[in-house]
TORSE-954404 format. One record per residue (C-alpha): x, y, z; residue in three letters. Coordinates in steps of 0.02 Angstrom, whole numbers, plus 50000, padded with zeros to 5 digits. Layout:
<pts>
X Y Z Ala;
...
</pts>
This chain:
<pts>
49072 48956 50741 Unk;
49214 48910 50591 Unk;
49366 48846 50650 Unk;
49531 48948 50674 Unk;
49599 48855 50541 Unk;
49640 48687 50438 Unk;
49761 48585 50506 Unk;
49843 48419 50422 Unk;
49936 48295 50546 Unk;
50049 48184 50459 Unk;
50118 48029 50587 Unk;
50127 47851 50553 Unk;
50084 47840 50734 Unk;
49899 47816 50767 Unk;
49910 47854 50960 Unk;
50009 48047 50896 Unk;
49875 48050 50745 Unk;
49724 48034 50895 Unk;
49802 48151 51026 Unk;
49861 48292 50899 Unk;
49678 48272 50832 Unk;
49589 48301 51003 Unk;
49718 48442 51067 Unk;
49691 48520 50894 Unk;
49491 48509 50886 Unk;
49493 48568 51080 Unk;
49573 48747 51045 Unk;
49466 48776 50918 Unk;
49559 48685 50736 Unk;
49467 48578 50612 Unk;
49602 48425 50604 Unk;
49632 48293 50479 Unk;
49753 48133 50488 Unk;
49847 48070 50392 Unk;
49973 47918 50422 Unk;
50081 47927 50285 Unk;
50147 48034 50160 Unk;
50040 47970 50012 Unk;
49875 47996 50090 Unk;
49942 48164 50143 Unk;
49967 48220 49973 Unk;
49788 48145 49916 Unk;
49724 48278 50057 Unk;
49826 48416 50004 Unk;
49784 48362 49801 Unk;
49605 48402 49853 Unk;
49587 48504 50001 Unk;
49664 48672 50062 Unk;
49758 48662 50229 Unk;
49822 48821 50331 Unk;
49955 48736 50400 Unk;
50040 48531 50398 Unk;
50101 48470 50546 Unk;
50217 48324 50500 Unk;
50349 48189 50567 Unk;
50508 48183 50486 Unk;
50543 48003 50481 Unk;
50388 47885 50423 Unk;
50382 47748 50310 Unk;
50378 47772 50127 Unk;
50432 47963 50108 Unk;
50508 48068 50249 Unk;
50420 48257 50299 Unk;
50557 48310 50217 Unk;
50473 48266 50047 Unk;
50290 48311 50097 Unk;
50394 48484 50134 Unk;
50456 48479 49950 Unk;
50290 48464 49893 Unk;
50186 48578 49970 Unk;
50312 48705 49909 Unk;
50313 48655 49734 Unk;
50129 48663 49733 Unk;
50107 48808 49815 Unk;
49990 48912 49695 Unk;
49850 49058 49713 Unk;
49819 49097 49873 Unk;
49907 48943 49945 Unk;
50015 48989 50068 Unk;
50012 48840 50183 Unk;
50156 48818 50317 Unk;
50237 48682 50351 Unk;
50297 48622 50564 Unk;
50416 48462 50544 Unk;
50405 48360 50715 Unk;
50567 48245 50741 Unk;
50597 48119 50869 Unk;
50779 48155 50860 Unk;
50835 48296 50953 Unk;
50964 48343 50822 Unk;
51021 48514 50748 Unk;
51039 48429 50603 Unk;
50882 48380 50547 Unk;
50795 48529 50606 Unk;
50899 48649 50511 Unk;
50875 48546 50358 Unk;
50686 48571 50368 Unk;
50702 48747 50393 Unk;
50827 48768 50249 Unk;
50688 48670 50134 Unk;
50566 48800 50201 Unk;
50477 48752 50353 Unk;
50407 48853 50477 Unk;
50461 48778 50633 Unk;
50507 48615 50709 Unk;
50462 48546 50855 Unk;
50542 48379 50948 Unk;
50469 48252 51021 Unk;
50414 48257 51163 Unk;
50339 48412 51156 Unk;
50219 48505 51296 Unk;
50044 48563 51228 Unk;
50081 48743 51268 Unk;
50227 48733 51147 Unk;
50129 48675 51011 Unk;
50000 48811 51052 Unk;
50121 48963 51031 Unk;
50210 48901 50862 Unk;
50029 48863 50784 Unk;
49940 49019 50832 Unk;
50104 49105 50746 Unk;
50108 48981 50592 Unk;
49909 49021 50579 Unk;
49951 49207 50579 Unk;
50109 49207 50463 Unk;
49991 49102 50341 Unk;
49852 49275 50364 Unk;
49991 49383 50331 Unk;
50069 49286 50182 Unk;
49893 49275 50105 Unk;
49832 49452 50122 Unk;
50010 49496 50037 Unk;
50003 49385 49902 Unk;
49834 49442 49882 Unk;
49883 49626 49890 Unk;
50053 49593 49753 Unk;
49925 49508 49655 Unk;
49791 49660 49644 Unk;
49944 49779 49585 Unk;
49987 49663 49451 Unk;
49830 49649 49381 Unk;
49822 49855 49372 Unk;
49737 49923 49521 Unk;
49902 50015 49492 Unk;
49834 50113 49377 Unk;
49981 50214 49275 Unk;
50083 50224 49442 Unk;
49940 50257 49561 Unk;
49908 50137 49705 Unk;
49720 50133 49778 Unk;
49571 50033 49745 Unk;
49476 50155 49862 Unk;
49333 50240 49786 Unk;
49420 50422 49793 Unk;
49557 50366 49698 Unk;
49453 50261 49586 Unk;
49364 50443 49545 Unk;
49566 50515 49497 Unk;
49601 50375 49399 Unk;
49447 50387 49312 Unk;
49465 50579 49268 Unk;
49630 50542 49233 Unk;
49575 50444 49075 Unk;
49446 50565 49017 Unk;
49553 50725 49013 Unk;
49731 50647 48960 Unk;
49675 50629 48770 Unk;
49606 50797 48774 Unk;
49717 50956 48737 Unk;
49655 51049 48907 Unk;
49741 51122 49018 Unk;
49742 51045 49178 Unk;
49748 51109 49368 Unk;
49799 50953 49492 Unk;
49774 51003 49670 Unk;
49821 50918 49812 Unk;
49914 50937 49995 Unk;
50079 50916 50018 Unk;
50154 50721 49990 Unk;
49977 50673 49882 Unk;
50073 50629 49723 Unk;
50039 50774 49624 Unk;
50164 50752 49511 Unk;
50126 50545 49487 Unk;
49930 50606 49437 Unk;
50044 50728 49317 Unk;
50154 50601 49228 Unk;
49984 50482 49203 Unk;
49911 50621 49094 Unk;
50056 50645 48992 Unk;
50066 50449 48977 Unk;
49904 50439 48934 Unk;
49904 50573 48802 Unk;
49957 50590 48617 Unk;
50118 50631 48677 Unk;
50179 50517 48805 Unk;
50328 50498 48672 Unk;
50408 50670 48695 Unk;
50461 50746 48840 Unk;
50388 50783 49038 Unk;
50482 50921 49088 Unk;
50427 50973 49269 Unk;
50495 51108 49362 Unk;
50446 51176 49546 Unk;
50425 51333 49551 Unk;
50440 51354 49719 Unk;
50627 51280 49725 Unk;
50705 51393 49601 Unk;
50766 51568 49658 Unk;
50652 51705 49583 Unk;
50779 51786 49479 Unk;
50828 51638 49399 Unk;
50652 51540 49358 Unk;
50622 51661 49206 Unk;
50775 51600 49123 Unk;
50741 51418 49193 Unk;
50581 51413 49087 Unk;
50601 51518 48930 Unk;
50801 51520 48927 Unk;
50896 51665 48893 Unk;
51029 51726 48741 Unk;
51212 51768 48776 Unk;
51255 51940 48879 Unk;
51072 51953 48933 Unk;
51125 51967 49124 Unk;
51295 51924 49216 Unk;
51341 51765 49187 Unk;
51269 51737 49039 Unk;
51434 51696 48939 Unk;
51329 51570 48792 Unk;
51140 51570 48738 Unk;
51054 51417 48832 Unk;
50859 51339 48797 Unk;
50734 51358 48906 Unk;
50653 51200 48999 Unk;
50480 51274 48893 Unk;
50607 51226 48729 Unk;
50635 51064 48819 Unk;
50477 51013 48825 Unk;
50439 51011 48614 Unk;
50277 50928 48586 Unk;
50279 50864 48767 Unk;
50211 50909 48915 Unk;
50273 51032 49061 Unk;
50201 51012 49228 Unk;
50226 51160 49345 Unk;
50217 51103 49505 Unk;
50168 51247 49678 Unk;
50102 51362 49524 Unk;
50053 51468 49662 Unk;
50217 51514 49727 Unk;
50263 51623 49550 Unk;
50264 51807 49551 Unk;
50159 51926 49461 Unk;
50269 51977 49337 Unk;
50305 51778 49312 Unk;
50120 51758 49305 Unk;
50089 51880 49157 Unk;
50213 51815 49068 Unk;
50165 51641 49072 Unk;
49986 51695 49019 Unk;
50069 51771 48871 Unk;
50127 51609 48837 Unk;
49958 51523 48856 Unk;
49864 51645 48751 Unk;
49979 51657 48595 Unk;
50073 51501 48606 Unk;
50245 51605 48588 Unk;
50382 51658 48709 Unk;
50537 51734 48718 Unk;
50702 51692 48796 Unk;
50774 51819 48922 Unk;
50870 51961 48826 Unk;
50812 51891 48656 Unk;
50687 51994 48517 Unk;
50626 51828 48429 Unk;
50481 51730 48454 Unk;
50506 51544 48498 Unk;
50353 51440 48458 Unk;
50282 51344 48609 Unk;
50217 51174 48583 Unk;
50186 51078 48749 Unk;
50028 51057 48846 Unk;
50032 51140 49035 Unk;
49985 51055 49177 Unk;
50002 51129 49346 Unk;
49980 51098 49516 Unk;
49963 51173 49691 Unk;
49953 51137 49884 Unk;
49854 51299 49912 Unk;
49675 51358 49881 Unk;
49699 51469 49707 Unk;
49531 51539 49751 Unk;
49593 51624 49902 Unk;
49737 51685 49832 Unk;
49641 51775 49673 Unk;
49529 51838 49808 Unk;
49701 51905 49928 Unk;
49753 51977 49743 Unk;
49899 51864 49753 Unk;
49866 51769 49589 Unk;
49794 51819 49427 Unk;
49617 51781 49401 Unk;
49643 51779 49211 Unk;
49794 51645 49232 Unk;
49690 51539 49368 Unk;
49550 51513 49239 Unk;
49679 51481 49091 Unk;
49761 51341 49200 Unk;
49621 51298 49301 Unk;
49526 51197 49137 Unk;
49488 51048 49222 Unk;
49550 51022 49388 Unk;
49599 50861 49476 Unk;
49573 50848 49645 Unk;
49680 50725 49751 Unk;
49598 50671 49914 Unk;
49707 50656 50066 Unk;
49790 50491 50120 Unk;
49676 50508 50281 Unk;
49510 50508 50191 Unk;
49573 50335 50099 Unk;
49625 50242 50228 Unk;
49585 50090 50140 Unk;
49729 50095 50010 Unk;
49851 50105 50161 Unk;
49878 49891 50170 Unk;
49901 49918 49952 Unk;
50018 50074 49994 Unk;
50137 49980 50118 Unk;
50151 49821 50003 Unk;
50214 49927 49868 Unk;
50336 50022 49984 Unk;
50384 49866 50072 Unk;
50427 49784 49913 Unk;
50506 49954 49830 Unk;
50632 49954 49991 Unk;
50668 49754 49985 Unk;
50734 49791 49806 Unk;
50827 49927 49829 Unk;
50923 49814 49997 Unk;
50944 49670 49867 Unk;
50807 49566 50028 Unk;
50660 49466 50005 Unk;
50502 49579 50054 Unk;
50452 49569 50244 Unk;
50269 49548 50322 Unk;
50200 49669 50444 Unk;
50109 49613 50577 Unk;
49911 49662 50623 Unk;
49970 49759 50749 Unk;
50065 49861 50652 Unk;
49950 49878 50520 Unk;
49826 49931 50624 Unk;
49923 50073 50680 Unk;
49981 50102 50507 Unk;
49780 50127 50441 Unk;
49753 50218 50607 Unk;
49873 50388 50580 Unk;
49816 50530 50498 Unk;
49956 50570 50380 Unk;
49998 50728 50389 Unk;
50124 50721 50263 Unk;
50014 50592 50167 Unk;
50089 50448 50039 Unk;
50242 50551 50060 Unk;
50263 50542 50248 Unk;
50181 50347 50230 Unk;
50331 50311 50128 Unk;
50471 50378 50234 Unk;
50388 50286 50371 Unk;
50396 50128 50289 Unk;
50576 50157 50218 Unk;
50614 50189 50412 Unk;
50540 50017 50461 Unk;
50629 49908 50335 Unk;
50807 49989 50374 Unk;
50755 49936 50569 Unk;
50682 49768 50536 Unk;
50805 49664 50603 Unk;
50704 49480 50525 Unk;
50619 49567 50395 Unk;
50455 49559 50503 Unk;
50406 49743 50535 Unk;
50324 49747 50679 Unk;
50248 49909 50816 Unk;
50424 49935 50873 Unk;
50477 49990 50718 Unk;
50346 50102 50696 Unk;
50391 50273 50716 Unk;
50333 50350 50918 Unk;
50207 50480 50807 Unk;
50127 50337 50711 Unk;
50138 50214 50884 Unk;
50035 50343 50983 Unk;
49924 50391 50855 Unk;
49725 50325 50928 Unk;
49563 50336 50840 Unk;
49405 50481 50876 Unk;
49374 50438 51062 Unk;
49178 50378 51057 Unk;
49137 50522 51188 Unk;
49228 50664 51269 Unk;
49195 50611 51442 Unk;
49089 50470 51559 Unk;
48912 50534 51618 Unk;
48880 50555 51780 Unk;
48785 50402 51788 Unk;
48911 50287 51732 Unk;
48933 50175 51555 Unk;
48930 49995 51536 Unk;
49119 49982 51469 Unk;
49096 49829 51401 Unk;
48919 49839 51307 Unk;
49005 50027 51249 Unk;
49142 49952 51155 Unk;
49051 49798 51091 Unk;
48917 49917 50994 Unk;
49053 50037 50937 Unk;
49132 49879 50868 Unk;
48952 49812 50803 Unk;
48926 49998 50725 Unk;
49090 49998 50632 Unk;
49070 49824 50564 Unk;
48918 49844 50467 Unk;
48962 50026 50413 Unk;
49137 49928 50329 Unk;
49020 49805 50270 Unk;
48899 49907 50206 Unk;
49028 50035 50120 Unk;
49106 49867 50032 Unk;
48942 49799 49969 Unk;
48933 49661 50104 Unk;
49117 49606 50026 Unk;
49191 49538 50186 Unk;
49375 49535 50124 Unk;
49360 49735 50064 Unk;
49268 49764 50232 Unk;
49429 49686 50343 Unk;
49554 49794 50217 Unk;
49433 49937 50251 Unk;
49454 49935 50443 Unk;
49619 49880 50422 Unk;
49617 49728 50503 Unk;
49644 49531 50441 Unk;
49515 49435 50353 Unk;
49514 49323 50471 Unk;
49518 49427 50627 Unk;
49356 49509 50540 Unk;
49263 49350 50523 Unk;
49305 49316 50718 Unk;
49221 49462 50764 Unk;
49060 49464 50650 Unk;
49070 49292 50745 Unk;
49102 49345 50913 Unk;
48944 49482 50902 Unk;
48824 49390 50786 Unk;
48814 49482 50639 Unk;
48895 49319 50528 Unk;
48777 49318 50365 Unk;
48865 49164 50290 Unk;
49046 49156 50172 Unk;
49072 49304 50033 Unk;
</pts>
C-alpha cells in the first residue's frame, strides 16, 4: 500500500530526526531527514514533499528561511505545507511563521496525538489546495469554453455544436430547464459568429407584460397608443446586424407568434402604429424550458414558427446528469464570490463536496450558484465546510441500493463494500482508467480514491 503522504523533517537533532521518523513511518507516512536547512533544500530541489515539518532555530538558516523557500518555489502542482516546531513557547515566533505562511506550529514538547491531528489536516489542506489549483488551472487553459464550465462529456457535445452552428446563418432553438444557462450557450453563438461585433439584444418574453412586448420588440411611432408621446426603436432595431436571443419563446401569444413569423419569412417588420417597413437584419436565436412539441400538439404554439426557429436545436443537459463538472462549477463560483468580497478564494472540504456532487439540482447551475454565494457569505475562515451547506443540499442522499432488507438478512458490510467496488470501476471505466477524472467523477479526492482502490484491491498501478 502507498503511503499517506511525503513528509520532510528538518531538526539538527538526530534523536527528534529518529523519533519523528519512526512515529511518522508507523501511521502510515514515507519520512525523510534532514538535519539542516541546506540538505533540506537539496531534498526539496529534487523531490516533491506533501508537507515539511521543521525547527525554527538550527544552525546555518532558521525554519523561518526553509519557510521562505518553499514558498518562493512553490510551482505546478506544488502545494506543500509547511509545520514550524519551536522550542520556545513564545507567541512571538509562532505568529511570525504563520505570517510567512505556515500551516501550523507546534512547541516542543509536543504529545504524538497532537502531531497526529495537525498532519492529517496539513495532508488534507495540501489535497484540497492541489485539486484547486488543478481545477483554476483547467479553466485557464479553456475547458471554459466561451463562458461554459464542464469538461463532462454532455457539455463537451454543447460546446462542440456550439462551434459548428455559430458560423452558420441558422436559426437556432436552445432548450434547456430552468437555471441551465440558456442564455450563456446564446451569447457563445453570437461570439462565435460573424457578428460577435454588433449587438446581443435578449429579451424574455415571459417578463414583459403582453401588451407591451409588441412595442418592446418592433417599437412603436408617436400617438400609436396612450402614452406614446415620441416615436421609440424597437429592441429588433437594436439588434442591427447582431443577434437577438428570445429567451421562454414559448410563453408568446398567438398573435405575437404570427407576427414574429412575418418577420422570419420576409426579413421586414413594422413598428406599432407605423405603415413603413423597417428592414430586419439580426439572426434569432431562441430558447425554452418547455417541450415545443407538446405545445404545437396542445395548439398552443405555431407549428409553422416551431420549425422556422427550431433549425438546429441545442439541447442543454441538466446539472444532475453532469455531475462531474460540479468540483469545476464551485471553483468558478467560489472564486467569482471571493472577488466580488475583495477575499482570497476559500477551499471546501470533501465533505462538503461530496454533498455538493450528491444533490440533484433542481434549479441546476442556477440554484448551484446561489448555493455557493450562500456558503461564502457564511464562511466565517474562508473554509466552506457541511455547515454551511444549505439543510436541502445537507440531507440530500444517493439511490438507496435496495428498497428494503430480505427476509433472510444482508451482510452489511460485504453490501456496501461491492456497491463501493461496483461504482469504482464504472468511474474508472467511464474516465478511460484516468484515476484523477474517476475521483472528480465520484466526487471525491484523488487521494481518498487511491485509498479505496487500495483498501478493496482493484489498484492497477499510478495513471
Amino acid at each position: 500500500m502507498s503511503a499517506r503522504g511525503r513528509i520532510l523533517i528538518v531538526d539538527d537533532e538526530r534523536s527528534m530526526q529518529e523519533f519523528l521518523e519512526i512515529f511518522l513511518r508507523s501511521e502510515g507516512y514515507e519520512a525523510v531527514t534532514a538535519g539542516d536547512v541546506e540538505t533540506a533544500r537539496a531534498h526539496l530541489d529534487h523531490d516533491d514533499f506533501d508537507v515539511v515539518i521543521t525547527d525554527i532555530q538550527m544552525p546555518g538558516g532558521s525554519g523561518i528561511d526553509l519557510l521562505r523557500d518553499v514558498q518562493s518555489h512553490a510551482q505546478g502542482d506544488s502545494e506543500t505545507v509547511v509545520i514550524v516546531m519551536t522550542a520556545f513557547a513564545s507567541t512571538e515566533t509562532a505568529i511570525a511563521a504563520m505570517k510567512e505562511g505556515a500551516y501550523d506550529y507546534i512547541t516542543k514538547p509536543f504529545k504524538v496525538d497532537a502531531i497526529r491531528i495537525i498532519l492529517e489536516k496539513a495532508i488534507e489542506k495540501k489535497a484540497l489546495s492541489s485539486e484547486n489549483r488543478r481545477l483554476r488551472t483547467e479553466l485557464s487553459r479553456g475547458k471554459r469554453a466561451r463562458g461554459l464550465i464542464g469538461t463532462s462529456r454532455p457539455m463537451q457535445g454543447v460546446v462542440d455544436m456550439i462551434s459548428q452552428v455559430a458560423g452558420t446563418k441558422a436559426n437556432v432553438l436552445v432548450s434547456g430547464e430552468s437555471g441551465t444557462g440558456k442564455e450563456i450557450v446564446a451569447r457563445a453563438i453570437h461570439d462565435g459568429s460573424d457578428r460577435r461585433d454588433a449587438p446581443f439584444v435578449a429579451v424574455n418574453c415571459g417578463a414583459i407584460p403582453e401588451n407591451l412586448l409588441e412595442s418592446e420588440l418592433f417599437g412603436h411611432v408617436k400617438g400609436a397608443f396612450t402614452g406614446a408621446v415620441v416615436s421609440k426603436p424597437g429592441l429588433f432595431e437594436a439588434a442591427e446586424s447582431g443577434t437577438v436571443f428570445l429567451d421562454e419563446i414559448g410563453e408568446l401569444t398567438l398573435p405575437l407568434q404570427v407576427k414574429l413569423l412575418r418577420v422570419i419569412q420576409e426579413r421586414t417588420f413594422r413598428r406599432v402604429g407605423g405603415t413603413g417597413d423597417l428592414r430586419f437584419d439580426a439572426r434569432l436565436v431562441a430558447a425554452t424550458n418547455r417541450r415545443l412539441e407538446d405545445e404545437v400538439a396542445a395548439g398552443r404554439f405555431r407549428e409553422d414558427l416551431y420549425y422556422r426557429l427550431n433549425v438546429i436545436e441545442v439541447e442543454i443537459p441538466p446539472l444532475r446528469d453532469r455531475r462531474e463538472d460540479v468540483p469545476l462549477l464551485v471553483t468558478h463560483f467560489i472564486e467569482k464570490f471571493a472577488l466580488d468580497h475583495g477575499a482570497e478564494p476559500g477551499q471546501v472540504s470533501e465533505a462538503a463536496m461530496e454533498k455538493l456532487v450528491e444533490y440533484d439540482y433542481p434549479g441546476n447551475v442556477r440554484e448551484l450558484e446561489n448555493v455557493i454565494e450562500r456558503a461564502v457569505a457564511l464562511s466565517r475562515d474562508g473554509r466552506i465546510d457541511v455547515d454551511v451547506l444549505p439543510p436541502t443540499v445537507v440531507r440530500a442522499r444517493a439511490t438507496p441500493v435496495a428498497e428494503r432488507i430480505p427476509e433472510e438478512g444482508v451482510q452489511l458490510d460485504d453490501l456496501l463494500a461491492d456497491f463501493e467496488r461496483s461504482l469504482l470501476l464504472e468511474a474508472l471505466e467511464q474516465c478511460g482508467g484516468v484515476k484523477k477524472r474517476a475521483a472528480q467523477r465520484l466526487g471525491v479526492s484523488f487521494r481518498s480514491f487511491r485509498y479505496r482502490l487500495e483498501k478493496l484491491g482493484l489498484d492497477r498501478g499510478d495513471d
